[in-house]
Every structure is written in C-alpha cells, then in structure tokens.
C-alpha positions in Angstrom: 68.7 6.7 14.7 66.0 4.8 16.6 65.0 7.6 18.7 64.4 9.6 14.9 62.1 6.2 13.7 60.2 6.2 17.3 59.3 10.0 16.7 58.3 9.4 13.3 56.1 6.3 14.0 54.4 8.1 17.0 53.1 10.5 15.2 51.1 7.9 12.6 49.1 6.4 15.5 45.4 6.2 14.7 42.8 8.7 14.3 42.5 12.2 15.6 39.5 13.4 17.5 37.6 14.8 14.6 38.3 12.2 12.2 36.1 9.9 14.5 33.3 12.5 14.6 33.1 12.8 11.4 33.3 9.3 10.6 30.3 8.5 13.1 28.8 11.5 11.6 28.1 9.7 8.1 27.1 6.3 9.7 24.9 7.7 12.0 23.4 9.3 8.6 23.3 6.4 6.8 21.7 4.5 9.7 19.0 6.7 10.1 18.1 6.7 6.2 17.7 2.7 6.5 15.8 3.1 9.8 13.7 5.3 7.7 13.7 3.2 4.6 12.7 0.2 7.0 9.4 2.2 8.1 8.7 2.9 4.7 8.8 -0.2 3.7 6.3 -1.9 6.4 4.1 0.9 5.6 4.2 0.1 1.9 3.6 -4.0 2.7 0.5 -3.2 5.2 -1.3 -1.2 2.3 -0.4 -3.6 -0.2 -2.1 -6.4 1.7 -5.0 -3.9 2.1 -5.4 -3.2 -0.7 -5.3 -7.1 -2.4 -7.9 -8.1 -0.2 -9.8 -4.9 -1.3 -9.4 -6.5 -4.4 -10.9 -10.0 -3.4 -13.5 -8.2 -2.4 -14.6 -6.5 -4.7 -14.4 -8.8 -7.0 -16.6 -11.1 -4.5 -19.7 -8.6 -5.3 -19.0 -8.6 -8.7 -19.1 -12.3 -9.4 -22.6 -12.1 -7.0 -23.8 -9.6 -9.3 -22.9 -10.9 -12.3 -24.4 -14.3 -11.7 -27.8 -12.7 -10.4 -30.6 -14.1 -12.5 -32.1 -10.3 -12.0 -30.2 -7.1 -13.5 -29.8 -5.1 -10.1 -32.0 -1.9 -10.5 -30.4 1.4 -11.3 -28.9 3.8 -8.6 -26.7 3.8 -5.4 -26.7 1.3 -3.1 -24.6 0.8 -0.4 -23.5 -1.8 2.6 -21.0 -3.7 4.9 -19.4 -7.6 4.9 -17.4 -9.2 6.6 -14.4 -10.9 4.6 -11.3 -11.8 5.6 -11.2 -11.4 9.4 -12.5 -7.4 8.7 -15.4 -5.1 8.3 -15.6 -4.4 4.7 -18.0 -0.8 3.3 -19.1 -0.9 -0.1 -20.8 1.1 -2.1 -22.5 0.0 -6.1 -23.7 2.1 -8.9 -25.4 0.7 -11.5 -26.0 3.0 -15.1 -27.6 2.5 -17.8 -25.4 2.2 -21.0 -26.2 3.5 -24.7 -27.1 -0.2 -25.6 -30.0 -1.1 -23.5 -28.8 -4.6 -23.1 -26.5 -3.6 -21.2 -25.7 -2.1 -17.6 -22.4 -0.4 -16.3 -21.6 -1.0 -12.2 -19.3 0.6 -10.5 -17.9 -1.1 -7.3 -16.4 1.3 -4.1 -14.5 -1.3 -1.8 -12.9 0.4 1.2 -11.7 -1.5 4.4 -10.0 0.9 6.7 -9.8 4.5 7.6 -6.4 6.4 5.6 -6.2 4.0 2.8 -7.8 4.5 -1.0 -10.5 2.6 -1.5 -11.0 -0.1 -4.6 -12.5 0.6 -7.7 -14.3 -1.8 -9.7 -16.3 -1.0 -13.4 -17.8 -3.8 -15.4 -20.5 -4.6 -17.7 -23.8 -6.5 -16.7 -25.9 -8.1 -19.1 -29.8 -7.1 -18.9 -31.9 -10.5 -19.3 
C-alpha cells in the first residue's frame, strides 16, 4: 500500500518542461508590452511639457501685442526668443477683419524639431 501512494504522489511533482515555457512565454509578453507602454508614456510627458511651454509662449506675444499702444501692421512676420531655458521660432499674421476696428493675428509657436507647433488666433483692437 505505501509503495501504490509513493507511485501516485510521484507522478504530481511540479511542472513539466513545456508548461514552464509556456508560462515564461506569456510573462515575457506581458513584460515587453509594459516596457513598451513605459516608452510610450515618457514620450507622451516630454511633448506635453513641450507643448505647455509652447503655450506660455505664445501667449507671451500675445499679451505684448495686445498691450501695444500701435495695431501691428498687416502681413507675416516672423522671429526667435529665448524663454524657458530654449530657442523659441515664431511666426505672426495679422488680417484685417470685416469690421475695420478690428484685426485678427494668428500666432505659430514651435520650439523643437518633430513636435506640432502652437496655434494661437485672437482679436486686436485697431486704435
């Protein structure tokens, strides 16, 4: 009788061979798609914090334009600050609107190669 409950017990020991390959199959999987999620993620954080400070920007110009005793003239203009520890490249168009009191300016922020750059539209009051 004891020899019949050593048999059966032997048998039951642990895990065969391919069991353990597949189970280190699916975590090896699931590692690699948080490794990947992690990348993803630090990507997502550098261009947010690109893109706020894009923002700031932006919205820099805008208050210098908008407290400008002079209406800046029409057309393209274009140039480079420095804010925030980087080289900033904007870009302004101003338009005239159906009511000539007022102009339209469109603000193109862009700080570094590969991201979008920052839009910014308003309305400027001709004095």
């Amino acid at each position: 009788m004891l020899s019949r409950c050593r048999k059966a017990r032997g048998k039951e020991h642990g895990f065969t061979l391919l069991e353990m390959l597949v189970a280190l199959a699916v975590f090896s999987l699931a590692a690699l798609a948080l490794v990947r999620l992690q990348g993803v993620t630090l990507h997502t954080a550098a261009d947010l914090d690109s893109k706020a400070m894009g923002q700031i920007v932006a919205r820099n110009l805008m208050v210098e334009v908008q407290t400008d005793p002079a209406p800046p003239s029409l057309g393209s203009q274009e140039g480079d600050i420095d804010n925030g520890g980087r080289r900033w490249h904007w870009t302004r168009e101003v338009k005239a609107t159906d009511d000539k009191r007022l102009l339209q300016v469109d603000l193109t922020v862009d700080g570094q190669a590969g991201s979008s750059p920052v839009v910014l539209s308003f309305v400027r009051v001709v004095q």
